[in-house]
VMD Tcl script that builds the backbone (N, CA, C; Angstrom):
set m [mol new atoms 279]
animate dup $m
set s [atomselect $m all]
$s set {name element resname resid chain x y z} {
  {N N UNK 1 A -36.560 -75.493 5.880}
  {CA C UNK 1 A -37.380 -74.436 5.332}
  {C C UNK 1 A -36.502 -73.247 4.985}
  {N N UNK 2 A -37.020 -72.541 3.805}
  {CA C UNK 2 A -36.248 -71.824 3.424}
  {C C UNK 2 A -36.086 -70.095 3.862}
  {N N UNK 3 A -35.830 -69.359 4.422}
  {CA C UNK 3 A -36.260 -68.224 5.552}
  {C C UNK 3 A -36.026 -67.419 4.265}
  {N N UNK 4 A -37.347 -66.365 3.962}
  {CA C UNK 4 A -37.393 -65.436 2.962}
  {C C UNK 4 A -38.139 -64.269 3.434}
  {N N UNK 5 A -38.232 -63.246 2.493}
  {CA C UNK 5 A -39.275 -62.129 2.972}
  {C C UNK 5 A -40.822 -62.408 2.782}
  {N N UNK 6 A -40.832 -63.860 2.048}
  {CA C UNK 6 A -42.254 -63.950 1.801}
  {C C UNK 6 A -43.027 -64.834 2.262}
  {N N UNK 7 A -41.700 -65.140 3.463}
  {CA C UNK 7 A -42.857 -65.542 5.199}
  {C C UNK 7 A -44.179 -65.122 5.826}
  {N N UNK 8 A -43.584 -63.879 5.300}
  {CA C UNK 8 A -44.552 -63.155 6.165}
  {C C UNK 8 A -46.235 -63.161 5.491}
  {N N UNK 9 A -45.895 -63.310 4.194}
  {CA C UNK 9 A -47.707 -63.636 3.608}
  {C C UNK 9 A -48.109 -65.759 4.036}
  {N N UNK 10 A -47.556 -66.277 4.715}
  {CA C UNK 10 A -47.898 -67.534 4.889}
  {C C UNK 10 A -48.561 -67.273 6.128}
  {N N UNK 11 A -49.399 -68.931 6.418}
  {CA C UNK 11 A -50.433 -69.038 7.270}
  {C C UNK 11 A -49.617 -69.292 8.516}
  {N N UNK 12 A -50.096 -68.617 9.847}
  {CA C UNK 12 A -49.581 -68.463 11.357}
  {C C UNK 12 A -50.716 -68.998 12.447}
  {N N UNK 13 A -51.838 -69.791 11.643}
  {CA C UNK 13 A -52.553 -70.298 12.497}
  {C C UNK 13 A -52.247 -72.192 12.773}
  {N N UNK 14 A -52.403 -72.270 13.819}
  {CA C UNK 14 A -51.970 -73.545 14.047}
  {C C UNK 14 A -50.047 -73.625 14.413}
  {N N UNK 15 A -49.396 -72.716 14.389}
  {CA C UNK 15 A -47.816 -72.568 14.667}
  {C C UNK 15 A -47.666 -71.996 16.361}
  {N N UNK 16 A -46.659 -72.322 16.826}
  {CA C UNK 16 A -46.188 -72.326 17.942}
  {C C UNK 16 A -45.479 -70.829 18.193}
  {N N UNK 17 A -46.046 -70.010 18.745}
  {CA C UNK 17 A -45.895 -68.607 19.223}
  {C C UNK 17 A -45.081 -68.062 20.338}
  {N N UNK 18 A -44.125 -66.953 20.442}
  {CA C UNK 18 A -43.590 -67.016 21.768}
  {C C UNK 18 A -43.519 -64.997 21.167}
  {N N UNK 19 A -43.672 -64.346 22.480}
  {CA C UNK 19 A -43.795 -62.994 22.070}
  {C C UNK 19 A -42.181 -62.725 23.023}
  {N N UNK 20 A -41.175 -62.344 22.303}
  {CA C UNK 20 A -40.263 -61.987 22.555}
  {C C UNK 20 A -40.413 -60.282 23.202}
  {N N UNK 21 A -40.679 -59.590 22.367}
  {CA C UNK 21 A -40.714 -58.304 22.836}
  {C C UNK 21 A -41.988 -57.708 22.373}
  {N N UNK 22 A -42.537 -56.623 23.657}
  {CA C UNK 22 A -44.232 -56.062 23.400}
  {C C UNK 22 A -43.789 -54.593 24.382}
  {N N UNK 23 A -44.776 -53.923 23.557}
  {CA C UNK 23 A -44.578 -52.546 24.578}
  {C C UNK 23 A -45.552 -52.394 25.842}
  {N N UNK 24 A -46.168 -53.896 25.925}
  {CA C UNK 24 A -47.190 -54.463 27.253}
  {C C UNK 24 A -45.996 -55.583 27.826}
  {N N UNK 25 A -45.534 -54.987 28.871}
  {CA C UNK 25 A -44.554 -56.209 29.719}
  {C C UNK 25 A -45.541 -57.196 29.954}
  {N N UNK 26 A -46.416 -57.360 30.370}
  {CA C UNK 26 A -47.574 -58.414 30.856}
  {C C UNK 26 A -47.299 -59.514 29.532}
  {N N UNK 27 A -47.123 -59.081 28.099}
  {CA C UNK 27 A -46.974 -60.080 27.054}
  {C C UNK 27 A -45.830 -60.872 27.048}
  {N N UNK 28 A -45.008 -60.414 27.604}
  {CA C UNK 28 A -43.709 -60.924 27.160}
  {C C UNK 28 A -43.342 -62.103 27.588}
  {N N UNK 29 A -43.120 -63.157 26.988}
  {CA C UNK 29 A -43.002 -64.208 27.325}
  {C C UNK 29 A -44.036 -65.444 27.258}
  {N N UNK 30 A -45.161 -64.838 26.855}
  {CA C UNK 30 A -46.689 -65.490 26.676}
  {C C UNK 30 A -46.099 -66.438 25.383}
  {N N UNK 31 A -46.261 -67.785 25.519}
  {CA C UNK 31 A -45.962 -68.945 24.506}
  {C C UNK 31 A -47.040 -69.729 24.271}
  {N N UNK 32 A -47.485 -70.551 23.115}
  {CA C UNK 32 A -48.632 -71.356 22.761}
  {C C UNK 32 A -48.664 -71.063 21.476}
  {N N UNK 33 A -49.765 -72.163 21.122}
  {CA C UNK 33 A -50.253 -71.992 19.852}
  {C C UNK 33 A -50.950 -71.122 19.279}
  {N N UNK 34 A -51.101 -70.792 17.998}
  {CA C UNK 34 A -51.785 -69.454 17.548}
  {C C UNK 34 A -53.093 -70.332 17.130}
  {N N UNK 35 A -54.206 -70.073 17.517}
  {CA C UNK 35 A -55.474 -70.524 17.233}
  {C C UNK 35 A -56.367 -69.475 16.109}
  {N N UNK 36 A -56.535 -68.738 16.312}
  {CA C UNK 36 A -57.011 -67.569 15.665}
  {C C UNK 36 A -56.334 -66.277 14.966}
  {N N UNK 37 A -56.427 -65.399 14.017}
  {CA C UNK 37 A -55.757 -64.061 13.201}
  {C C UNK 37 A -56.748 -63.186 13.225}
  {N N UNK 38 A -56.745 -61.881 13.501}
  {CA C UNK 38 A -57.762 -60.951 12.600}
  {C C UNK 38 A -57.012 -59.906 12.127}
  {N N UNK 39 A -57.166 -58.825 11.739}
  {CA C UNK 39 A -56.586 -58.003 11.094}
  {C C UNK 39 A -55.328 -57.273 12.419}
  {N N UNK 40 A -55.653 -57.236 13.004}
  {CA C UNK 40 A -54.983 -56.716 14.302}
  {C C UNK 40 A -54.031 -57.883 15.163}
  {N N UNK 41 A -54.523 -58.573 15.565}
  {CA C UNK 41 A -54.610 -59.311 16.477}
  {C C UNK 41 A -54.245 -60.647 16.194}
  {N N UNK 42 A -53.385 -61.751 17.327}
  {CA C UNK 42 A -53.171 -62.881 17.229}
  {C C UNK 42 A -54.253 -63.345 18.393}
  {N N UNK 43 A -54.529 -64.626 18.514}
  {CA C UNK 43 A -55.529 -65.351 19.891}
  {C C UNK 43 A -54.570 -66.528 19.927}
  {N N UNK 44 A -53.955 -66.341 21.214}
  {CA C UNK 44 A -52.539 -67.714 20.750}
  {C C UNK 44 A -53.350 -68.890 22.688}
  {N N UNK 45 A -53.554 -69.729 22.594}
  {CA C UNK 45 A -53.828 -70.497 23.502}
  {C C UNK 45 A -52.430 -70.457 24.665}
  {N N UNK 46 A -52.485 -69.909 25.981}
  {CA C UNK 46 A -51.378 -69.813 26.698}
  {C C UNK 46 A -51.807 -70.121 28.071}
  {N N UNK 47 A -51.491 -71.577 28.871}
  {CA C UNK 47 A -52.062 -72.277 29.966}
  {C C UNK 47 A -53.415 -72.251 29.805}
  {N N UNK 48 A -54.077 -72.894 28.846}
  {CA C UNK 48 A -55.371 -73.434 28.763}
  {C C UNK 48 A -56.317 -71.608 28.842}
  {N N UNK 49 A -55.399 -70.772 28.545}
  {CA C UNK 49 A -56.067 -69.690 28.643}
  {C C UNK 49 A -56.173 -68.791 26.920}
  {N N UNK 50 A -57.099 -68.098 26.388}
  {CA C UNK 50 A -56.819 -67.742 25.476}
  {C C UNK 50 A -56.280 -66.257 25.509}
  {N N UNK 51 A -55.288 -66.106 25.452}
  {CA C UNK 51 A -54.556 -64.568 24.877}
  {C C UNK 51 A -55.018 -63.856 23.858}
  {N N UNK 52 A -55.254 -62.578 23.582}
  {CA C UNK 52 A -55.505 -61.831 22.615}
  {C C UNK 52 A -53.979 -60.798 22.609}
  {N N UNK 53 A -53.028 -61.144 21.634}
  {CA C UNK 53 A -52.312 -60.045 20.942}
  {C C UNK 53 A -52.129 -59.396 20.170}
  {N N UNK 54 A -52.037 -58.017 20.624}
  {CA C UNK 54 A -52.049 -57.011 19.216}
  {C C UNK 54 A -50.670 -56.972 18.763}
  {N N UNK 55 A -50.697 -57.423 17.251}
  {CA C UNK 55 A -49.487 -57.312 16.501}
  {C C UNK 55 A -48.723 -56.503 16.576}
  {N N UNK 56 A -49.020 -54.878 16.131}
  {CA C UNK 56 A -48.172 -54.065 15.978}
  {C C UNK 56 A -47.564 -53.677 17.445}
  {N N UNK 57 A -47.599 -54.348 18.320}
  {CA C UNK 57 A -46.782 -53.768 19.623}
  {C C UNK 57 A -45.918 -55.196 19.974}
  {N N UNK 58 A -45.757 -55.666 18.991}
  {CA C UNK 58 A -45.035 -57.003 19.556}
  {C C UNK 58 A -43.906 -57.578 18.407}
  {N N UNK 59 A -42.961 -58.048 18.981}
  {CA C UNK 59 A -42.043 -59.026 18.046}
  {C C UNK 59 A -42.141 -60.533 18.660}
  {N N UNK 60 A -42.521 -61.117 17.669}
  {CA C UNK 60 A -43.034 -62.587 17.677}
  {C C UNK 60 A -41.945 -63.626 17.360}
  {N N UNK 61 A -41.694 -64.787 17.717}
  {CA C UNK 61 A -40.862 -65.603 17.582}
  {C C UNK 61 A -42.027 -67.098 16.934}
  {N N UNK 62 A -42.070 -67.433 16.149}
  {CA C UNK 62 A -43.007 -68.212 15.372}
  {C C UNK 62 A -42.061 -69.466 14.827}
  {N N UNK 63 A -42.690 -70.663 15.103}
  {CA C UNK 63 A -41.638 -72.194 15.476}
  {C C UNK 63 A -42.734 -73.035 14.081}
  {N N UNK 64 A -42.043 -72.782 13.122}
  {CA C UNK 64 A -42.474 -73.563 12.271}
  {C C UNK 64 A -42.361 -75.110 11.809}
  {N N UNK 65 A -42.935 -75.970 11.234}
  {CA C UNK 65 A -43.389 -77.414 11.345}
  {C C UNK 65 A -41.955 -77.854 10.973}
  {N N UNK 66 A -40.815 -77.539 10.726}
  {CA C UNK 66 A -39.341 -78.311 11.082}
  {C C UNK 66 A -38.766 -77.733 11.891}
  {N N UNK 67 A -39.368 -77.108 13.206}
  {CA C UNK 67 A -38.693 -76.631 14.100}
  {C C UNK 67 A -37.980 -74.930 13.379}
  {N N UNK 68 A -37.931 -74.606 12.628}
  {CA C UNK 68 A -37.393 -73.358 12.446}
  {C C UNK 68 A -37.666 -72.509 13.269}
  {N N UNK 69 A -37.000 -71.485 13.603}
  {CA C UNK 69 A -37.750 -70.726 14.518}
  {C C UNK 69 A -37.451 -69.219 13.954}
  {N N UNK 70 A -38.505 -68.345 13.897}
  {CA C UNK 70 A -37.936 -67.102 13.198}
  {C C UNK 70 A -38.411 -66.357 13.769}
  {N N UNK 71 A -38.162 -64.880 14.038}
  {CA C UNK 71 A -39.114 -63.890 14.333}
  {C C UNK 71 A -39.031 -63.064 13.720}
  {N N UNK 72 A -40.142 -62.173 13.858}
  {CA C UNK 72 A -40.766 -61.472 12.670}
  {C C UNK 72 A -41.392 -60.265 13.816}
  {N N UNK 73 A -41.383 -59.048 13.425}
  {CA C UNK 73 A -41.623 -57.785 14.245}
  {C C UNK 73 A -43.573 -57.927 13.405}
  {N N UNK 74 A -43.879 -57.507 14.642}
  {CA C UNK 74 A -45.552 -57.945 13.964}
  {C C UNK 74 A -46.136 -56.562 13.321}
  {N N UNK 75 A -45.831 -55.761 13.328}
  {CA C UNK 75 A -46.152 -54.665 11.968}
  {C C UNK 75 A -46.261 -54.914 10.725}
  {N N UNK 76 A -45.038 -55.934 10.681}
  {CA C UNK 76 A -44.867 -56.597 9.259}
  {C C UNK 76 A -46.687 -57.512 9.397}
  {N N UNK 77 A -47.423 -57.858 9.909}
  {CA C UNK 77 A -48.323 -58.804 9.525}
  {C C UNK 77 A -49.295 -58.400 10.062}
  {N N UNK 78 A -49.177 -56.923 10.341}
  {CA C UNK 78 A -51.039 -56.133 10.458}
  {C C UNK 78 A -51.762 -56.112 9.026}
  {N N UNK 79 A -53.103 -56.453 8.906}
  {CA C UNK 79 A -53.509 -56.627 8.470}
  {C C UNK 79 A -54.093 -58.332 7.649}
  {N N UNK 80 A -55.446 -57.924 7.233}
  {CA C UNK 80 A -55.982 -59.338 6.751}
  {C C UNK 80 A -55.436 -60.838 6.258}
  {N N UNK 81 A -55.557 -61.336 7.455}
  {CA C UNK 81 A -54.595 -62.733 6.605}
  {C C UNK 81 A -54.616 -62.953 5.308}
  {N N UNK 82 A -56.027 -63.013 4.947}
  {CA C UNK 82 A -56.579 -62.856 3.400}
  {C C UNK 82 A -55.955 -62.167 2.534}
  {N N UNK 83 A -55.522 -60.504 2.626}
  {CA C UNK 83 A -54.890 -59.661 2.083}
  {C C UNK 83 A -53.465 -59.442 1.899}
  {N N UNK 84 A -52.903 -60.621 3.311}
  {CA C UNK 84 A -51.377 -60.657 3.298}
  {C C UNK 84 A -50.717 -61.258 2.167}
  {N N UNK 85 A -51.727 -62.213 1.632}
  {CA C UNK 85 A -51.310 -63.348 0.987}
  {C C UNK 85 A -50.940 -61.812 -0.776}
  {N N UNK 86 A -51.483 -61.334 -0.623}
  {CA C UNK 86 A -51.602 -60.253 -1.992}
  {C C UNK 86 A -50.604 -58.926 -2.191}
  {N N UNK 87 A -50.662 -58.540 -0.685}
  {CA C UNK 87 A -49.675 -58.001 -0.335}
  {C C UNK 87 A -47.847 -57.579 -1.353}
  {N N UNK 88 A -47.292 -56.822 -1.525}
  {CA C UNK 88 A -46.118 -56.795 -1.888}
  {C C UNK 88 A -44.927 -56.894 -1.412}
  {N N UNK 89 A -44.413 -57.476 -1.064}
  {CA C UNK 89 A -43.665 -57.663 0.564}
  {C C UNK 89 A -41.989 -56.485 0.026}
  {N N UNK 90 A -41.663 -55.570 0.280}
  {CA C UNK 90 A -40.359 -54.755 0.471}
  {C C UNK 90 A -39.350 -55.936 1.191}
  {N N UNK 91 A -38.198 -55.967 1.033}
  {CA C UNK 91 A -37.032 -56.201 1.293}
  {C C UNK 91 A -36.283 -55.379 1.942}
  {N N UNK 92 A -36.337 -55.371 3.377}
  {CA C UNK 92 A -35.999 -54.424 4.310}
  {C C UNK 92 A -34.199 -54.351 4.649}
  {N N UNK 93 A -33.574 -55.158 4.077}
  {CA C UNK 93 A -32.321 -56.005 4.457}
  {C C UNK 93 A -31.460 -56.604 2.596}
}
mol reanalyze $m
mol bondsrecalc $m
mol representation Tube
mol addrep $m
């Protein structure tokens, strides 16, 4: 897979989640699948339990379907999954 800036408008439901860094220590380290998106928020399944994370306080590590593994600071992906896709994505780098 090809690692671009326009990751960040693709779909994160159903991908393998690991929260590297959160300004809630309690998150850190929380791994599973991402089941759910809302504008805010990830719902990632973690020991048969469901998690609710808020994006903008977290950097996410996201394990895509050839194993890639990337992370992505979750500010970059506040807002509507729907709307991400429309989004203009800046080139930070």
């Amino acid at each position: 897979m090809k690692v671009s800036a326009a990751i960040v408008q693709g779909e994160f439901i159903g991908l393998d989640a690991k929260i590297a860094k959160s300004t809630q220590p309690d998150n850190v380290g929380i791994k599973g699948k991402v089941i759910d998106e809302t504008r805010n928020t990830f719902v990632i399944i973690h020991d048969n339990k469901k998690k609710v994370i808020v994006k903008d306080t977290a950097v996410f590590h996201f394990t895509f379907h050839d194993n890639t593994v990337v992370a992505i600071d979750g500010k970059l992906l506040v807002g509507r999954p729907e709307d991400r896709v429309k989004k203009r994505i800046r080139r930070l780098w």
